[in-house]
C-alpha positions in Angstrom: -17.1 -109.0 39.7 -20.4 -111.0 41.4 -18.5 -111.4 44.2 -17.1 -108.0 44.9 -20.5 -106.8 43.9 -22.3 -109.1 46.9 -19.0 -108.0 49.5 -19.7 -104.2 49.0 -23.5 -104.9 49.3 -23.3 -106.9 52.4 -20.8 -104.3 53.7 -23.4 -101.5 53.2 -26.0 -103.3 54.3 -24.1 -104.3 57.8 -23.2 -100.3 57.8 -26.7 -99.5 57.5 -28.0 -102.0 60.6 -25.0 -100.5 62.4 -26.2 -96.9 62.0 -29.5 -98.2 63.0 -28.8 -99.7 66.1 -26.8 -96.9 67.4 -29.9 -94.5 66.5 -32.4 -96.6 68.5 -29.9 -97.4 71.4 -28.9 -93.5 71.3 -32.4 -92.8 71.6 -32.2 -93.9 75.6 -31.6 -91.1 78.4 -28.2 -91.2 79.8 -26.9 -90.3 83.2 -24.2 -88.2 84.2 -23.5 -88.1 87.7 -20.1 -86.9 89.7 -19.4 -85.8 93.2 -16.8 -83.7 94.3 -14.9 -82.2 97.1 -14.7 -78.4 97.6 -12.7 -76.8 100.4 -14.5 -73.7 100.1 -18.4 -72.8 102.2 -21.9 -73.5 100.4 -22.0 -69.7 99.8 -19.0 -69.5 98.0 -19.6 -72.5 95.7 -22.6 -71.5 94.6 -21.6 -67.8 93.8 -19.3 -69.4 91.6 -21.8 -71.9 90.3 -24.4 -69.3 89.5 -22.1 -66.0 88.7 -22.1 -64.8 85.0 -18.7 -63.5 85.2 -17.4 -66.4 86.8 -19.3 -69.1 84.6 -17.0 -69.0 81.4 -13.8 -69.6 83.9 -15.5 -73.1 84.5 -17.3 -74.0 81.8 -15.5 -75.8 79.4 -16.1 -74.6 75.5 -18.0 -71.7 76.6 -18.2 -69.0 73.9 -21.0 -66.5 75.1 -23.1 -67.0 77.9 -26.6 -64.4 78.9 -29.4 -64.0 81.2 -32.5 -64.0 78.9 -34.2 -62.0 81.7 -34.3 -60.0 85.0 -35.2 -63.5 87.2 -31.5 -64.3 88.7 -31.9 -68.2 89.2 -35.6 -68.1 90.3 -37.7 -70.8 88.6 -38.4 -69.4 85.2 -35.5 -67.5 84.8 -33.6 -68.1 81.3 -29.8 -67.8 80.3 -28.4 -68.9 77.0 -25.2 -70.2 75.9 -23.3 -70.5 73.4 -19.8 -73.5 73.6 -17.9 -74.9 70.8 -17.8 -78.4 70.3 -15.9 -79.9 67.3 -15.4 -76.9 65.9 -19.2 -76.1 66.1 -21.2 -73.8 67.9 -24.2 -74.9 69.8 -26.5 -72.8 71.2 -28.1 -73.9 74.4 -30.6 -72.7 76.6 -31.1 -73.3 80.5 -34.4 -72.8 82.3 -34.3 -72.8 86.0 -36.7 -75.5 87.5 -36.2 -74.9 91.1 -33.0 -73.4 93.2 -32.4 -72.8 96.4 -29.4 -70.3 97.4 -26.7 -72.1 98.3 -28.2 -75.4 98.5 -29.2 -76.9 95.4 -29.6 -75.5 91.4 -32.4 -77.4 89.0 -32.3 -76.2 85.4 -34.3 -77.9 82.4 -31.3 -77.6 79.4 -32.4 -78.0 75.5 -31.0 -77.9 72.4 -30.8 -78.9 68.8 -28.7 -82.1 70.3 -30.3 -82.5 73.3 -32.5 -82.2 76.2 -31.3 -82.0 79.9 -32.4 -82.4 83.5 -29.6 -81.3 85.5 -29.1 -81.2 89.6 -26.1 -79.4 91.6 -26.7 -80.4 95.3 -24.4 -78.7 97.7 -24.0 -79.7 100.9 -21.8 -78.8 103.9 -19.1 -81.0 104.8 -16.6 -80.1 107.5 -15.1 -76.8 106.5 -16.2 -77.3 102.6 -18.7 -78.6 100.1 -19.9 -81.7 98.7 -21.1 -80.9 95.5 -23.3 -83.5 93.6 -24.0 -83.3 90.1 -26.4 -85.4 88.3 -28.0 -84.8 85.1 -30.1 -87.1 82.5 -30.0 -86.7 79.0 -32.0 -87.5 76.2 -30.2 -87.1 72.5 -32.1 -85.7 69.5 -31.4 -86.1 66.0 -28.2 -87.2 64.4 -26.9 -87.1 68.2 -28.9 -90.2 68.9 -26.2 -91.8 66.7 -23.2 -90.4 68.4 -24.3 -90.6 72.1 -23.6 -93.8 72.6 -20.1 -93.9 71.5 -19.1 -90.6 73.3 -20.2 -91.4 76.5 -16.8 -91.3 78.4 -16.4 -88.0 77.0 -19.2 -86.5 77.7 -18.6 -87.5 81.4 -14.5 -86.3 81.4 -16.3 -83.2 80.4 -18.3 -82.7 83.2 -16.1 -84.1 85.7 -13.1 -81.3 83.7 -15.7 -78.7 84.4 -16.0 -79.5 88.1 -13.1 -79.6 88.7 -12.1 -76.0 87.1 -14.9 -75.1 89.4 -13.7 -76.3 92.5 -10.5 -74.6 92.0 -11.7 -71.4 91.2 -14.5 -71.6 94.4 -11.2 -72.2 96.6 -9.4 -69.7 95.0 -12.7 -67.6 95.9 -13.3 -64.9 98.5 -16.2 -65.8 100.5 -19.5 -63.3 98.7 
């Protein structure tokens, strides 16, 4: 019984160092980054990019998406959403750093998981777009825990999400 007794205490005591170590190395920012291919102009991309109606055809576990103001995607401007994730809701809110039509999109992202700095950079390529996506993430709470081990999906995510956008920009009249 001693023994069984030291097992299940060494057991919970390796569990607890586990959990630990995950929580201080999920603590880090992570980096996202993909680059894609679009055969569709700079214009059109970005429409699609920035378009409220067209948003939820591209973003993956989108439930509800709103502009918080009048701004468009000037710096300052607000939109929140709302995607399911594990049978969740979370509720995230975008702020718009800096954007330049057509070009490039900055937005500041937070929420009870996280906190975001993400960059689209689109630029002309032939007849298409090279769109670059970068974004660096720091988990918060109980997500400091998980981030390390979802990593991969996290990125098949965002690289899933690009490319739902890129076929719905080529799919796309030109604006």
């Amino acid at each position: 019984m001693k023994q069984f007794i030291r097992v299940l205490v060494v057991l919970l005591l390796l569990l607890l160092l586990s959990v630990g170590a995950l929580y201080l190395i999920g603590g880090r920012q992570y980096q996202f980054a993909s680059k894609i291919e679009i055969d569709a102009p700079q214009s059109t991309v970005f429409h699609n990019l920035t378009d409220g109606e067209r948003i939820p055809e591209w973003v993956g576990g989108l439930v509800q998406w709103e502009s918080q103001d009048d701004k468009g995607y000037r710096p300052g401007a607000r939109k929140r959403r709302v995607v399911q994730s594990a049978g969740q809701p979370i509720q995230i809110i975008d702020e718009v750093m800096e954007a330049t039509t057509g070009r490039m999109l900055k937005v500041h992202t937070t929420s009870q998981l996280f906190d975001a700095i993400t960059i689209y950079q689109l630029e002309p390529k032939n007849n298409g777009t090279t769109l670059n996506y970068l974004t660096y993430t720091t988990p918060k709470k109980f997500f400091r825990v998980l981030a390390p081990l979802v990593q991969s999906r996290i990125q098949r995510g965002i690289d899933d999400d690009l490319g739902r956008l890129k076929r719905l920009a080529e799919s796309s009249p030109t604006p």
